[in-house]
Backbone as JSON Lines, residues from 0, in Angstrom:
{"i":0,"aa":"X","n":[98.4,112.01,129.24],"ca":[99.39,111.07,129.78],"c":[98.77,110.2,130.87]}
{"i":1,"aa":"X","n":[98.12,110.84,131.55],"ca":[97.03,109.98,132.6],"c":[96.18,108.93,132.37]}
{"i":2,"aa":"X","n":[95.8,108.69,131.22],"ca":[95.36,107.38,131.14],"c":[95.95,106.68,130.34]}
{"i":3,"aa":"X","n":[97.06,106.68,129.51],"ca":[97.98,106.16,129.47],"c":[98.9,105.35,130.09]}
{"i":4,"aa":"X","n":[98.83,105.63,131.89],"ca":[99.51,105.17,132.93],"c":[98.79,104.6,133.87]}
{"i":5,"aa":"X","n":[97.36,104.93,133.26],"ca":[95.99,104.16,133.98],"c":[95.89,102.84,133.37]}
{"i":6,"aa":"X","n":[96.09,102.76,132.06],"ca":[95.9,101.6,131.11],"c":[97.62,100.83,131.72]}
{"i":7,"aa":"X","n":[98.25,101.12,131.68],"ca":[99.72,100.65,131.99],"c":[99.31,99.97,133.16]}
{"i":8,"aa":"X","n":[98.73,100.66,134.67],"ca":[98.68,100.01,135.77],"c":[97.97,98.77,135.5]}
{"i":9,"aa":"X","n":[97.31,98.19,134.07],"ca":[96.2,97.18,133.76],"c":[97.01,96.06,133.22]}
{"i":10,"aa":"X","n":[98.45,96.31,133.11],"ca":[99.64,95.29,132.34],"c":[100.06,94.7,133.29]}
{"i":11,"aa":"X","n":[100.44,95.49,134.99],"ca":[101.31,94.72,135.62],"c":[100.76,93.39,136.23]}
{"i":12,"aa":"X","n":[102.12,92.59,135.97],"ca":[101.84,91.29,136.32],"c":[101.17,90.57,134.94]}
{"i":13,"aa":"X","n":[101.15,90.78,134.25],"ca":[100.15,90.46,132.62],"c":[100.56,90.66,131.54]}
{"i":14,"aa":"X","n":[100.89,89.83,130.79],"ca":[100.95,90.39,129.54],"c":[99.68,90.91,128.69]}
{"i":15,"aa":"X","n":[98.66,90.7,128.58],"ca":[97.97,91.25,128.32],"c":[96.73,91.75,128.99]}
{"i":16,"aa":"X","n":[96.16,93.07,128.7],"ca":[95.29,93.22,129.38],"c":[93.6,92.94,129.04]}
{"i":17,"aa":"X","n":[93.18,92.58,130.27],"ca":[91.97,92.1,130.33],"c":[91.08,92.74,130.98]}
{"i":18,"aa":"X","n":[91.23,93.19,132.0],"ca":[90.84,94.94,132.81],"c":[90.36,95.75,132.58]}
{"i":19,"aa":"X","n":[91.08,96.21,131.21],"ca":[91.48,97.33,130.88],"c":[90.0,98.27,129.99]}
{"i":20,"aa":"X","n":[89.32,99.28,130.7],"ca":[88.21,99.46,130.23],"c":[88.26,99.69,128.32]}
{"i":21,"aa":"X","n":[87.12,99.17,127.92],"ca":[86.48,99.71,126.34],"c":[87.04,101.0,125.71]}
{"i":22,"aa":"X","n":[88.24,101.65,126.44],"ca":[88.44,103.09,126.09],"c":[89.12,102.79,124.68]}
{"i":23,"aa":"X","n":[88.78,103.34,123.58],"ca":[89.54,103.3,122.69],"c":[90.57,104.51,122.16]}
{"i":24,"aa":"X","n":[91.81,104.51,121.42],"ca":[92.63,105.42,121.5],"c":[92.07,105.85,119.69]}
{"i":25,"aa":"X","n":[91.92,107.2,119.97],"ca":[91.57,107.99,118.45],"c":[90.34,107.09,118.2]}
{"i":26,"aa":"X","n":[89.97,106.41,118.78],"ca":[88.05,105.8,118.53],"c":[88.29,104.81,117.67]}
{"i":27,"aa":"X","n":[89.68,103.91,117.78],"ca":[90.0,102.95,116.84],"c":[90.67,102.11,117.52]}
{"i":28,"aa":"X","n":[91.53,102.7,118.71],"ca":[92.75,101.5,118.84],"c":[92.6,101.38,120.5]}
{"i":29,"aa":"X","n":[92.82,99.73,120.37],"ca":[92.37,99.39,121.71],"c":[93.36,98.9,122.74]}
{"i":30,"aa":"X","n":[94.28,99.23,123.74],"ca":[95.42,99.03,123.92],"c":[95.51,97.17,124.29]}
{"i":31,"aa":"X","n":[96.38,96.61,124.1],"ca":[96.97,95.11,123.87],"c":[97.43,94.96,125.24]}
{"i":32,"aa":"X","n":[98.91,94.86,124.97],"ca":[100.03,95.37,126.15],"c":[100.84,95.96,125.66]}
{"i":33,"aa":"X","n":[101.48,96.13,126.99],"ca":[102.69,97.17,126.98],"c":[104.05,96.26,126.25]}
{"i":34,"aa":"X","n":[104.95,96.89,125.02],"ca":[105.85,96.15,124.79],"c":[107.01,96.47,125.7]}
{"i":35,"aa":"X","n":[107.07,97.71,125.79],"ca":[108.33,98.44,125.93],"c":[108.22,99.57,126.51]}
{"i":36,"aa":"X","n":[109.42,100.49,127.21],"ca":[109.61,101.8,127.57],"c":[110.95,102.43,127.55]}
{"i":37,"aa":"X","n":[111.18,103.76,127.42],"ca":[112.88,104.13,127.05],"c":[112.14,105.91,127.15]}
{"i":38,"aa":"X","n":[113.43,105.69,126.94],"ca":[113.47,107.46,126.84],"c":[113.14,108.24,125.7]}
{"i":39,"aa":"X","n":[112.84,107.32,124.67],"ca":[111.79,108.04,123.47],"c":[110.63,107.3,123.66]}
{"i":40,"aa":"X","n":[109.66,107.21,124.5],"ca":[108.26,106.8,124.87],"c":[107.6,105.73,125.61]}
{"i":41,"aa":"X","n":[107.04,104.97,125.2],"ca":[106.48,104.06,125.86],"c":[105.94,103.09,124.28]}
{"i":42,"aa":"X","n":[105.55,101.87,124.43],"ca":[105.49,100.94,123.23],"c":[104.76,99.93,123.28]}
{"i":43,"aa":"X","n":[103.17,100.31,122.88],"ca":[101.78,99.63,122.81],"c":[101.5,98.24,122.19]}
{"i":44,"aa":"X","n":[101.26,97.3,122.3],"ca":[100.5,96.85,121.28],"c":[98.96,96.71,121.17]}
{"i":45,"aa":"X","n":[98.5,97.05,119.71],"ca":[97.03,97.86,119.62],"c":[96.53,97.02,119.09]}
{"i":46,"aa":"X","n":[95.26,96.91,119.05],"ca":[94.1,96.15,118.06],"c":[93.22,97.45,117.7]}
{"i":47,"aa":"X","n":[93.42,97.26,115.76],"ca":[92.84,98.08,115.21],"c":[91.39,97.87,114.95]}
{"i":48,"aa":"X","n":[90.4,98.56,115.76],"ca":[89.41,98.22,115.16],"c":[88.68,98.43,113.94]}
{"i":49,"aa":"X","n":[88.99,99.31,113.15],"ca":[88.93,99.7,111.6],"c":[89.62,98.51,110.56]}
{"i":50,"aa":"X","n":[90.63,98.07,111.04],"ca":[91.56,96.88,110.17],"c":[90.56,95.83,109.65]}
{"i":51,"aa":"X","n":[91.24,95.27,108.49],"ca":[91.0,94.1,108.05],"c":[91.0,92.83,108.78]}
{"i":52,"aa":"X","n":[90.35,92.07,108.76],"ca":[90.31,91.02,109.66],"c":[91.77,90.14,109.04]}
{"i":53,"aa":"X","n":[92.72,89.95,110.28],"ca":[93.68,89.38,110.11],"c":[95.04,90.72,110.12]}
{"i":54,"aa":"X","n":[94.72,91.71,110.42],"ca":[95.42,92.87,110.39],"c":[95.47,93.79,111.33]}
{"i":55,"aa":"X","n":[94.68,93.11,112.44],"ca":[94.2,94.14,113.01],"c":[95.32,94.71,114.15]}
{"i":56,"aa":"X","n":[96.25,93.93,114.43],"ca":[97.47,94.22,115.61],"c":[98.81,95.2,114.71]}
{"i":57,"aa":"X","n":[98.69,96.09,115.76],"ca":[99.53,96.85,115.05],"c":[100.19,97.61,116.54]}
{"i":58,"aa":"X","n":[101.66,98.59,116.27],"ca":[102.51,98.85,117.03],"c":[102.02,100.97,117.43]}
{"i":59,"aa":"X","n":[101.93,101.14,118.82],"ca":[101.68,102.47,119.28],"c":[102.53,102.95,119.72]}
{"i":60,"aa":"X","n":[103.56,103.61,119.27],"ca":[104.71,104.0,120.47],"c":[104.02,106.01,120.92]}
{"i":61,"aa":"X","n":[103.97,106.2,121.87],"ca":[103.78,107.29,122.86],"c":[104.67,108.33,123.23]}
{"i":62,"aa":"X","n":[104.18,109.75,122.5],"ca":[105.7,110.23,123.18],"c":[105.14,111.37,123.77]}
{"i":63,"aa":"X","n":[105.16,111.96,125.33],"ca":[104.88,112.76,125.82],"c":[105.18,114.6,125.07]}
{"i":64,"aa":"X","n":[103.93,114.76,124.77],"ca":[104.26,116.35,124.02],"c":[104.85,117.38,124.85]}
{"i":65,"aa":"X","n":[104.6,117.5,126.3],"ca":[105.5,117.69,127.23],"c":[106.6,117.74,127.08]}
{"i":66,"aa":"X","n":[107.65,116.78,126.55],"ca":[108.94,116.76,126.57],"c":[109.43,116.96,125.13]}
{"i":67,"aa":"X","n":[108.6,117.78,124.52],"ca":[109.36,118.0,123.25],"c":[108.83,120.01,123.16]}
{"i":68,"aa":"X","n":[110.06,120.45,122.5],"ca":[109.62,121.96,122.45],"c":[108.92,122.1,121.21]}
{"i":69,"aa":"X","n":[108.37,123.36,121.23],"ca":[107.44,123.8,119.74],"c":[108.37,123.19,118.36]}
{"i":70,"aa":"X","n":[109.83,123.82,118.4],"ca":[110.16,123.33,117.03],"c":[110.48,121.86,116.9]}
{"i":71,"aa":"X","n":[110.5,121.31,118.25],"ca":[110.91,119.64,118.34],"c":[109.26,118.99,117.52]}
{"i":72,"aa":"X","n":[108.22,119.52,117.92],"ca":[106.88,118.81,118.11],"c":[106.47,119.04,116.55]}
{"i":73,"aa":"X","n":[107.24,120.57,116.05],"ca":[106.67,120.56,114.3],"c":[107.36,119.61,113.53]}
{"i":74,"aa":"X","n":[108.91,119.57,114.13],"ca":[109.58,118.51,113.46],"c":[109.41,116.9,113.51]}
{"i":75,"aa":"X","n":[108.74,116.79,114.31],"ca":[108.21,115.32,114.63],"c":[107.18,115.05,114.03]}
{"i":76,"aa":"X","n":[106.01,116.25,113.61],"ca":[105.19,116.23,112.84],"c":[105.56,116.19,111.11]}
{"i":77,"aa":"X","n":[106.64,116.57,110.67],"ca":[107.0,116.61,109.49],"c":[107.55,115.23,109.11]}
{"i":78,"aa":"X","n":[108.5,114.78,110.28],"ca":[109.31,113.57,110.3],"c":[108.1,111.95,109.74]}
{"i":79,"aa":"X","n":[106.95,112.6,110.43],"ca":[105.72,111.54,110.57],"c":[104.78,111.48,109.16]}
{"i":80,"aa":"X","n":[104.84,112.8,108.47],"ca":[104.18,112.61,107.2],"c":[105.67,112.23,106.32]}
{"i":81,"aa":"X","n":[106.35,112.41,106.28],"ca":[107.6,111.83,105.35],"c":[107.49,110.17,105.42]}
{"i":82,"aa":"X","n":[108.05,109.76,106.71],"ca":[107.41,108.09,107.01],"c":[106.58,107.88,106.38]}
{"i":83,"aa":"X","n":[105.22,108.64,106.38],"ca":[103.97,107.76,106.02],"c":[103.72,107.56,104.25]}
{"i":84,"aa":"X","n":[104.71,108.28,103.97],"ca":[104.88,107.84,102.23],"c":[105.94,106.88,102.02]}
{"i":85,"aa":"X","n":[106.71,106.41,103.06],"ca":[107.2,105.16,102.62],"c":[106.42,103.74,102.24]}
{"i":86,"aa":"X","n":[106.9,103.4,101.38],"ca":[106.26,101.9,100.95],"c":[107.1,100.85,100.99]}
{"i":87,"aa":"X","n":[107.79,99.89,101.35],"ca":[108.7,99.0,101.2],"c":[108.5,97.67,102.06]}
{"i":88,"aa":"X","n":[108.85,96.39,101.15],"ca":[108.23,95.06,101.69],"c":[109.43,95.09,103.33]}
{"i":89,"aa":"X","n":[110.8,95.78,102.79],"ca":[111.85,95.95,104.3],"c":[111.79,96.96,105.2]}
{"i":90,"aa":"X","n":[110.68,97.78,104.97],"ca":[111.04,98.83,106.26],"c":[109.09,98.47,106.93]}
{"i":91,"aa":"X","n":[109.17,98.4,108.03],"ca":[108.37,98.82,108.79],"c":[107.41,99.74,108.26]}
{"i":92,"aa":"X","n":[106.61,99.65,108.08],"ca":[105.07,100.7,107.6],"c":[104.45,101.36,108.68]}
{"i":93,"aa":"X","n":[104.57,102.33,108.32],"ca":[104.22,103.26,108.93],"c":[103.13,104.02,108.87]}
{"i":94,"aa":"X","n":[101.76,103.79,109.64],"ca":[100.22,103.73,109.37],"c":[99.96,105.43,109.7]}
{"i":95,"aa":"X","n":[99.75,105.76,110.77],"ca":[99.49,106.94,110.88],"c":[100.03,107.53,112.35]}
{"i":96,"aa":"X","n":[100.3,109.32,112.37],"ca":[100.37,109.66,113.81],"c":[99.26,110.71,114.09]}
{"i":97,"aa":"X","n":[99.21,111.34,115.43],"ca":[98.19,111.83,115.86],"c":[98.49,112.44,117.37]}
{"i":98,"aa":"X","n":[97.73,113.49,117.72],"ca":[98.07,113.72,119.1],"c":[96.93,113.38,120.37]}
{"i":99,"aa":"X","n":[96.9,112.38,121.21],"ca":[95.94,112.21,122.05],"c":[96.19,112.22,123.32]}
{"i":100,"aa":"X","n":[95.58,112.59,124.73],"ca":[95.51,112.99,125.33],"c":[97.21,113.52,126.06]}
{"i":101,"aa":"X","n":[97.23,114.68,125.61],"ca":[98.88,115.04,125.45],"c":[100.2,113.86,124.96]}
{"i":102,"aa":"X","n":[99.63,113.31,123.88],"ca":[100.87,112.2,123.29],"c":[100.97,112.3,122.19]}
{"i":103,"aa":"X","n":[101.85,112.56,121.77],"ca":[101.77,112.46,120.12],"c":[102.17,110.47,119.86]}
{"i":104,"aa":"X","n":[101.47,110.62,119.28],"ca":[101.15,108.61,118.94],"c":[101.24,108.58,117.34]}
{"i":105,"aa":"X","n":[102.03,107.23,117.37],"ca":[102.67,106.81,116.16],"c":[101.92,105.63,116.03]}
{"i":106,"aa":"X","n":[101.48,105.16,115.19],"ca":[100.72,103.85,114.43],"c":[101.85,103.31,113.59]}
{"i":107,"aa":"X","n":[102.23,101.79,113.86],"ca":[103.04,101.4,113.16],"c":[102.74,99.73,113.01]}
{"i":108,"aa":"X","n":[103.3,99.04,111.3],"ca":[103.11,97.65,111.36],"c":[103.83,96.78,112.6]}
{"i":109,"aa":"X","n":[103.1,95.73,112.73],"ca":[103.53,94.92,114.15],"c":[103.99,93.79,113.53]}
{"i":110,"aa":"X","n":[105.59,93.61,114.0],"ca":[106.16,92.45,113.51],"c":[106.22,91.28,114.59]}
{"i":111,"aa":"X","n":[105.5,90.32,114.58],"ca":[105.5,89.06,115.5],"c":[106.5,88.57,115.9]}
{"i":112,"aa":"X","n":[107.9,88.61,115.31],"ca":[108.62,87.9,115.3],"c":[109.88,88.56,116.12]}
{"i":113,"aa":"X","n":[109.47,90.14,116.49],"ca":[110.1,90.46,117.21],"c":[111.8,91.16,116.64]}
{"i":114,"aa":"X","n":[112.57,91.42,117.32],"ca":[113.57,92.49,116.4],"c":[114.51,91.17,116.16]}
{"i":115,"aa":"X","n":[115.47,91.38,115.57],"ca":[116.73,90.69,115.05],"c":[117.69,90.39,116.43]}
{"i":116,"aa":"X","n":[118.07,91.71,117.21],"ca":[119.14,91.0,118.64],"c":[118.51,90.64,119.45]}
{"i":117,"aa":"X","n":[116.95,90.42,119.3],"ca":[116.39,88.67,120.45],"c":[117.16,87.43,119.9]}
{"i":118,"aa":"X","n":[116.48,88.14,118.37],"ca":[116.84,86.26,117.59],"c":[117.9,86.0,117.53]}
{"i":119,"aa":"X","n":[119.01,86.55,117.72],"ca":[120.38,86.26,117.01],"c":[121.04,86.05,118.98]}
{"i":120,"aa":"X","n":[120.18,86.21,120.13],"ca":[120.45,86.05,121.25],"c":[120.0,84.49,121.54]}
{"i":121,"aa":"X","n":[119.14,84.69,121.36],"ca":[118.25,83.4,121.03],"c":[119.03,81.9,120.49]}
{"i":122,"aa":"X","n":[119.56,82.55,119.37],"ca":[120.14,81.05,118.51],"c":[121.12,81.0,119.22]}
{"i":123,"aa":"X","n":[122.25,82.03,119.84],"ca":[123.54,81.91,120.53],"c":[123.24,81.03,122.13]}
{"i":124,"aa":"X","n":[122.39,81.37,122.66],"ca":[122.06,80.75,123.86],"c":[121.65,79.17,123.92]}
{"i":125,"aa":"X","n":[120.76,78.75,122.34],"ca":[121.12,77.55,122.03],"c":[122.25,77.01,121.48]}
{"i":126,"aa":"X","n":[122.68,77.72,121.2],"ca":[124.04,76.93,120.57],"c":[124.27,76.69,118.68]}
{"i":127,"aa":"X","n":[122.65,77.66,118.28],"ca":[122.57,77.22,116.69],"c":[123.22,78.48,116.13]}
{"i":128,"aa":"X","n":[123.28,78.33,114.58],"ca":[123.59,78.95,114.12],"c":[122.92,78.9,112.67]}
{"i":129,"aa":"X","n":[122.44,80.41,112.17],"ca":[121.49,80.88,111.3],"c":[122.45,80.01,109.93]}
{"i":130,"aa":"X","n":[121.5,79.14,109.27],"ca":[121.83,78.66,107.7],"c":[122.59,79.69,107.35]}
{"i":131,"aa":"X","n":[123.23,79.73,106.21],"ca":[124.19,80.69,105.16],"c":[123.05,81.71,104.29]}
{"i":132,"aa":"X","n":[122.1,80.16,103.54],"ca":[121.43,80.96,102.74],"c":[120.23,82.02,103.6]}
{"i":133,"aa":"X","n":[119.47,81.95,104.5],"ca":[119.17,82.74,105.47],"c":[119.46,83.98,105.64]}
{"i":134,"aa":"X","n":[121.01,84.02,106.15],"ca":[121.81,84.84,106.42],"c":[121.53,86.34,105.15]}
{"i":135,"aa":"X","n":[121.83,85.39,104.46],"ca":[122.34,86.47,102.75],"c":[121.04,86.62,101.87]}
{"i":136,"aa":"X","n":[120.02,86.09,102.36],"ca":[118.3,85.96,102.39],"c":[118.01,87.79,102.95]}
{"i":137,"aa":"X","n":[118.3,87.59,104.48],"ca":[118.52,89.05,105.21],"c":[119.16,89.84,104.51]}
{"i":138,"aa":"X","n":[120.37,89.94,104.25],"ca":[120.87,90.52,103.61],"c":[120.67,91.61,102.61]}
{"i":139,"aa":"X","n":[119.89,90.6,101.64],"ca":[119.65,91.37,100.51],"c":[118.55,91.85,100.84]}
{"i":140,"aa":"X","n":[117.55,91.64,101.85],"ca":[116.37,92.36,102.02],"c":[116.84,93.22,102.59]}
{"i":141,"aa":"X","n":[117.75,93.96,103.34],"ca":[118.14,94.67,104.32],"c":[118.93,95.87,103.24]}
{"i":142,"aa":"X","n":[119.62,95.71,102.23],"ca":[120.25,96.42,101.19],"c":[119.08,96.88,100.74]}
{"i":143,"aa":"X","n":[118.22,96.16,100.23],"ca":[117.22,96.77,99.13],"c":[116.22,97.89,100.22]}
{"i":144,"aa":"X","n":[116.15,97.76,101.48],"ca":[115.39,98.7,102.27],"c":[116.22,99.81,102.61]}
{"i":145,"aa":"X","n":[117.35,99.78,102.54],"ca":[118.02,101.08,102.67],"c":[118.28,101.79,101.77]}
{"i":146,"aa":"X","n":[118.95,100.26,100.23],"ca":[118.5,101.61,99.29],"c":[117.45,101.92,98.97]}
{"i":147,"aa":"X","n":[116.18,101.86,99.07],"ca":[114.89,102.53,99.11],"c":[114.87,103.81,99.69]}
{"i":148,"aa":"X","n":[115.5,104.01,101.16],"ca":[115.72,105.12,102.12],"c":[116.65,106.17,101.57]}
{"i":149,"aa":"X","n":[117.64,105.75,100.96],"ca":[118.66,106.55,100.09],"c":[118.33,107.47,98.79]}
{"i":150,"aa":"X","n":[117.48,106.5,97.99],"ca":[116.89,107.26,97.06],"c":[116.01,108.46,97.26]}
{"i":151,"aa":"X","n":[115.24,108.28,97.97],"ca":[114.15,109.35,98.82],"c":[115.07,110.28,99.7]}
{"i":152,"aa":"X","n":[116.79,110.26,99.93],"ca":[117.44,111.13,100.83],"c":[117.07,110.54,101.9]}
{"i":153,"aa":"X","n":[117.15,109.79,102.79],"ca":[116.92,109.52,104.0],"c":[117.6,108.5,104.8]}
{"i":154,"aa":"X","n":[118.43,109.24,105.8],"ca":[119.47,108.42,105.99],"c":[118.86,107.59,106.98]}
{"i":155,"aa":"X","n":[119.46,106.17,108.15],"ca":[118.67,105.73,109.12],"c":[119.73,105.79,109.74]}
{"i":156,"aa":"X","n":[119.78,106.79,111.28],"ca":[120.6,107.07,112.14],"c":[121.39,106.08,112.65]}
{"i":157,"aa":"X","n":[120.39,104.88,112.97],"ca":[120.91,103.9,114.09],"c":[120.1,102.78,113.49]}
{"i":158,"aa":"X","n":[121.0,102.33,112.46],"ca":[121.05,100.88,111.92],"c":[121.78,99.69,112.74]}
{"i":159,"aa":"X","n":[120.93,98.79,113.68],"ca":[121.48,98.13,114.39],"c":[120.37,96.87,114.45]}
{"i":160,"aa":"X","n":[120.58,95.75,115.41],"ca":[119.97,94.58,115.44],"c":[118.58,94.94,116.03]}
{"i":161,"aa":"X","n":[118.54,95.66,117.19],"ca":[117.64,95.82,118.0],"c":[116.05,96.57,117.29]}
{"i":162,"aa":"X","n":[116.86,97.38,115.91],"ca":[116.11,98.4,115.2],"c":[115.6,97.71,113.92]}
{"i":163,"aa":"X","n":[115.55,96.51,113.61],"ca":[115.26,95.16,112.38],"c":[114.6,94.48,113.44]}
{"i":164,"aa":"X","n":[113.68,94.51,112.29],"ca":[112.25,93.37,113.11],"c":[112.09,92.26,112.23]}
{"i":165,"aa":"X","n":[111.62,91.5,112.54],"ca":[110.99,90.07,111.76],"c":[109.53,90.06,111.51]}
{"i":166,"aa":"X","n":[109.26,89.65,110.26],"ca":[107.63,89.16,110.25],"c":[107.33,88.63,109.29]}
{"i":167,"aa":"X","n":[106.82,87.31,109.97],"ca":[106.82,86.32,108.44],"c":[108.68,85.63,107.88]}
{"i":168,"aa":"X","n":[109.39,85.91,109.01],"ca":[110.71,85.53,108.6],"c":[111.01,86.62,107.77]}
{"i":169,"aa":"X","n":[110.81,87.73,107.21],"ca":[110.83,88.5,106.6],"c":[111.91,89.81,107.03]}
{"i":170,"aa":"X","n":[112.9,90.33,107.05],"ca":[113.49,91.49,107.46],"c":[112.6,93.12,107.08]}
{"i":171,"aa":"X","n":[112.88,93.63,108.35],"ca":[111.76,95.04,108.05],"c":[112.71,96.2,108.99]}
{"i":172,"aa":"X","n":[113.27,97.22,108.82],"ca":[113.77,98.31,108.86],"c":[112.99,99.09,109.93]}
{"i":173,"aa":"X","n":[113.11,99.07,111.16],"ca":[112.14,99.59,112.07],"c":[113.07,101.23,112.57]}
{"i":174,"aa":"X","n":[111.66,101.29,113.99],"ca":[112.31,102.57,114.79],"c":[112.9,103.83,113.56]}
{"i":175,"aa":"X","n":[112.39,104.36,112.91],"ca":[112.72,104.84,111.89],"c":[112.37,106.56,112.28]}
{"i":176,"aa":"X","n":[111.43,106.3,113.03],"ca":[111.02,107.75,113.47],"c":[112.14,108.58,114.62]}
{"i":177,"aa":"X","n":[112.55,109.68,114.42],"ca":[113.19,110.29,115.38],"c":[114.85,109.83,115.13]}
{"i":178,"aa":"X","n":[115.02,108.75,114.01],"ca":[116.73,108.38,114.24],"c":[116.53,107.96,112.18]}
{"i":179,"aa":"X","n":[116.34,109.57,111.48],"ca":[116.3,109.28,110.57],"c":[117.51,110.88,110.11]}
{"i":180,"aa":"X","n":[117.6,111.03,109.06],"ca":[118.61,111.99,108.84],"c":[118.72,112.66,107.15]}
{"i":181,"aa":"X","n":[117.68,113.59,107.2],"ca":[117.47,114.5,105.77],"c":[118.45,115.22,105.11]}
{"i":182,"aa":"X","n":[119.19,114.64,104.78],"ca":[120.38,115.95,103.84],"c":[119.57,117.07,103.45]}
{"i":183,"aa":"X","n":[120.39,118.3,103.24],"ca":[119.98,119.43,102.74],"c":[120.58,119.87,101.36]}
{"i":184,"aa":"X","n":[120.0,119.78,100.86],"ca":[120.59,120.43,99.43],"c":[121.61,120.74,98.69]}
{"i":185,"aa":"X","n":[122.2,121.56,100.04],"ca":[123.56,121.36,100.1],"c":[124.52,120.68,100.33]}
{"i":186,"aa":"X","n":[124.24,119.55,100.81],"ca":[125.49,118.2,101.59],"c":[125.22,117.81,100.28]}
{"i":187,"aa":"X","n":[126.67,117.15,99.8],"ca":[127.16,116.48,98.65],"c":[126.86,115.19,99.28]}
{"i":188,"aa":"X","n":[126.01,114.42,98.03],"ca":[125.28,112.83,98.69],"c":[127.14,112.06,98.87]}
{"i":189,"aa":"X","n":[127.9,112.23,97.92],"ca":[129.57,111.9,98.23],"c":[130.08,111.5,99.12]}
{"i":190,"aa":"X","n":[130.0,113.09,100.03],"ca":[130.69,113.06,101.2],"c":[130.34,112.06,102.34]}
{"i":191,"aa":"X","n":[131.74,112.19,103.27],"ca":[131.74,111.49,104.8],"c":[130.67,111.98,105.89]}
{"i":192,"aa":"X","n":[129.84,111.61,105.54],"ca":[128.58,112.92,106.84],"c":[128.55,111.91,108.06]}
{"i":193,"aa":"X","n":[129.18,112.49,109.21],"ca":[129.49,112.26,110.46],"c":[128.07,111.8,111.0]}
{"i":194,"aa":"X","n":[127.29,111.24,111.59],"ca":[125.79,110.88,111.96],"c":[126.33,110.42,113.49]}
{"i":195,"aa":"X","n":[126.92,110.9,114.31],"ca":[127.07,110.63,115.69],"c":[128.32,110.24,115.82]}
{"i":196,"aa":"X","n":[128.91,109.32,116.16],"ca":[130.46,109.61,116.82],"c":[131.7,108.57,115.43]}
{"i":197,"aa":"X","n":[130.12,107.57,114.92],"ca":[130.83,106.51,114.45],"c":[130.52,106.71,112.37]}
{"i":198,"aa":"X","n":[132.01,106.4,111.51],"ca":[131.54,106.34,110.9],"c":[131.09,105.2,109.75]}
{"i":199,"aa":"X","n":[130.03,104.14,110.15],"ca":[130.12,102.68,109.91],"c":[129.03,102.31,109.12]}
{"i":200,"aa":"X","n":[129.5,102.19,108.18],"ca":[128.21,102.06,106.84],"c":[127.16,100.84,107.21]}
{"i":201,"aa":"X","n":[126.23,100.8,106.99],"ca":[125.12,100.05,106.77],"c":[125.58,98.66,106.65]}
{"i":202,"aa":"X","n":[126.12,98.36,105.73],"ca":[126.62,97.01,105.84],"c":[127.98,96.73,106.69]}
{"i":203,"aa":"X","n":[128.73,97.73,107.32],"ca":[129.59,96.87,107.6],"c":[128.83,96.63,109.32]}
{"i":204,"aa":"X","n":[127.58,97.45,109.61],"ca":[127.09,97.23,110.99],"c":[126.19,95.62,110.9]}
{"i":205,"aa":"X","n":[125.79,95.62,109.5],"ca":[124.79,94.33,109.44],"c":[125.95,93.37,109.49]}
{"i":206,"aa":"X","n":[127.27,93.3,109.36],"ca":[128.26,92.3,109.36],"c":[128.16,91.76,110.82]}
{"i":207,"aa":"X","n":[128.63,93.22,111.67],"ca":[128.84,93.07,112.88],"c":[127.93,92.74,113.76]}
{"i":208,"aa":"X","n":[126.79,92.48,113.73],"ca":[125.49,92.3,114.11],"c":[125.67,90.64,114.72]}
{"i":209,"aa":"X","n":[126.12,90.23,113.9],"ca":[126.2,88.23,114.2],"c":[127.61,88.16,114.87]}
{"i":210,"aa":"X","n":[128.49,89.05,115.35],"ca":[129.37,89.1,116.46],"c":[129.55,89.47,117.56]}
């Protein structure tokens, strides 16, 4: 965690760092800046040095192994090889995880364009409003990535604006790790399965999203 917060002290005031010594993370990834922080980690952006040229920026989120117990840390480990067999042009790709200097670290595609409730903050603050065909453009990319998730059993906890990224104008299904939800064998795919307080299908949250 310590140089983790060594590399962090190399952001402030900066968006990117320039400081920041040659250390590379897993002998590949070289920290960018800092995107983000919350109470599920901290949120890198990396340059892969193994990548293809033109590929090489990609997303690190950090989660202190510290704050997770033995069966939390196997399940996060299971959660992370399940992800990494997803394939889909709408969900977020999910490259690899790993544990380094007490962090378990997530490798993930980096969307430029940033999540969906910037943009949709964004157009409201100007005063625009997203085309129709656009709209229903998203849409159907956003259906076809969940049912992808459905077929494989896998529910996405917290389908919201903040958790849809952009890239390439493209819709992509993010944050997927840690707010995902495995039926068991036994739950009838049918039923009403309660997933936190609310019970609000996929589309009627992508409705509510532009209100």
């Amino acid at each position: 965690m310590l140089k983790f917060q060594e590399a962090a002290k190399c952001m402030s005031g900066s968006t990117v760092i320039s400081t920041y010594p040659r250390t590379l993370i897993a002998r590949r990834y070289a920290l960018q800046k800092k995107l983000g922080s919350g109470s599920f980690g901290t949120v890198y952006l990396v340059s892969d040095k193994k990548a293809k040229q033109g590929e090489e920026l990609k997303v690190l989120k950090e989660i202190s192994v510290g704050g997770l117990n033995p069966n939390e840390t196997v399940q996060a480990s299971l959660e992370a090889q399940l992800l990494s067999k997803l394939d889909h042009p709408a969900i977020v790709k999910f490259h690899e995880s790993f544990v380094e200097w007490d962090n378990f670290c997530i490798i993930t595609e980096y969307c430029e364009g940033g999540d969906l409730d910037y943009k949709i903050q964004e157009y409201k603050e100007a005063g625009k409003v997203f085309p129709e065909n656009q709209i229903i453009e998203w849409f159907i990319q956003l259906l076809l990535g969940v049912d992808y998730m459905h077929e494989r059993r896998i529910l996405h906890r917290d389908l919201k604006s903040k958790n849809i990224f952009l890239k390439n104008n493209l819709l992509k299904i993010g944050n997927t790790f840690k707010n995902i939800h495995i039926p068991k064998p036994w739950e009838r795919w049918n039923k009403r399965m309660q997933l936190g307080k609310n019970r609000v299908s996929g589309i009627q949250i992508f409705g509510l999203m532009w209100f």
